[in-house]
C-alpha positions in Angstrom: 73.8 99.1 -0.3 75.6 100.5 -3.6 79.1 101.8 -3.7 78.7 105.1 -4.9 81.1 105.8 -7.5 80.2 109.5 -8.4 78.8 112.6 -6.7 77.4 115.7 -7.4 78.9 118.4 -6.2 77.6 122.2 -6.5 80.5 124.3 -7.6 78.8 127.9 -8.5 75.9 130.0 -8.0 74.4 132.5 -10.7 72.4 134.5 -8.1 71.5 136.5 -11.3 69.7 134.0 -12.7 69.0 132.3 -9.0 70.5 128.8 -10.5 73.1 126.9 -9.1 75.6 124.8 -11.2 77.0 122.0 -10.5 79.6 119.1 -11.1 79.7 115.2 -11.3 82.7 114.0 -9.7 84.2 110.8 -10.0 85.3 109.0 -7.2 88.6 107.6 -6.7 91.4 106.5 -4.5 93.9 109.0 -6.0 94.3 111.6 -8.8 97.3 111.5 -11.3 100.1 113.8 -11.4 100.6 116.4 -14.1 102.9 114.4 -16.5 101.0 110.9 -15.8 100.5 109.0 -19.1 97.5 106.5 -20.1 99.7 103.4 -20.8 97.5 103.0 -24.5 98.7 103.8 -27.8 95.0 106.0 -27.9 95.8 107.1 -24.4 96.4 110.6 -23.5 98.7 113.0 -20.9 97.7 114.5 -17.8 98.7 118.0 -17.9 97.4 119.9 -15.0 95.1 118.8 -11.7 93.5 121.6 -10.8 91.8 121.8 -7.2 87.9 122.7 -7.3 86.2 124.5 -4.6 82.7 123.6 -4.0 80.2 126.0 -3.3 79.4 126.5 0.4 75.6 125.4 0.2 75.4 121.9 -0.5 72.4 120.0 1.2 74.5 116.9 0.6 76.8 116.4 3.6 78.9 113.7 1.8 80.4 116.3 -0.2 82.3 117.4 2.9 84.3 114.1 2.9 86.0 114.5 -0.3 88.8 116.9 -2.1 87.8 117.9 -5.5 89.7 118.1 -9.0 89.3 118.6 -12.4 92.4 116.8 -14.3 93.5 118.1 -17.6 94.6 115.9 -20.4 95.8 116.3 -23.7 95.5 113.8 -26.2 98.9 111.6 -27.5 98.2 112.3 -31.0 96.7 115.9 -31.3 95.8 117.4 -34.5 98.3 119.8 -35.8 96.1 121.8 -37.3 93.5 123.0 -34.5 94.8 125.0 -31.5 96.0 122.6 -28.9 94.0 124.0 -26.2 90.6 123.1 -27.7 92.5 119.4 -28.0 92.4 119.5 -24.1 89.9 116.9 -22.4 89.1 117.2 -19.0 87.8 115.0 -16.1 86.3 115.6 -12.7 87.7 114.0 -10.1 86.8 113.5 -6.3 89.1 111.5 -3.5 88.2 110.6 0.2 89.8 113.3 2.5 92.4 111.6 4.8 91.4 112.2 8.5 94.3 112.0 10.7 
């Protein structure tokens, strides 16, 4: 058996439309902390994890083992001449829930 190193996860539903959207996570052991750098000169700084809430409906019941993120990072060297926002690269990131 495979280790499974990314799930998807359905995160909305346009009931408009009847379509559900959804997310791949990566899976990892732990997420970095707003501030975190990427040790290369290329690399890049994590601004902001942000917690994601999946959608109740899942047909998956893996999904249930896992917290959800999506990390935001900004480049090292950004352009100074676009809007630093759309400079902003983002990453999906899921991590084993701890069961006490």
């Amino acid at each position: 058996m495979s280790k499974i190193d990314r799930i998807k996860v359905y995160v909305s539903v346009d009931e408009y439309n009847n379509v559900k959207r959804y997310q791949m996570f990566d899976i990892e052991n732990e997420v970095p902390k707003a501030g975190d750098k990427d040790p290369t000169i290329y690399g890049s700084t994590t601004v902001a994890v942000t917690p994601v809430i999946p959608d109740c409906e899942q047909g998956n019941p893996e999904v249930d083992d896992y917290d959800y993120y999506k990390v935001t990072r900004i480049p090292n060297i950004v352009d100074e001449d676009e809007d630093i926002e759309d400079q902003y690269e983002y990453e999906y990131k899921a991590v084993k829930k701890a069961y006490e």
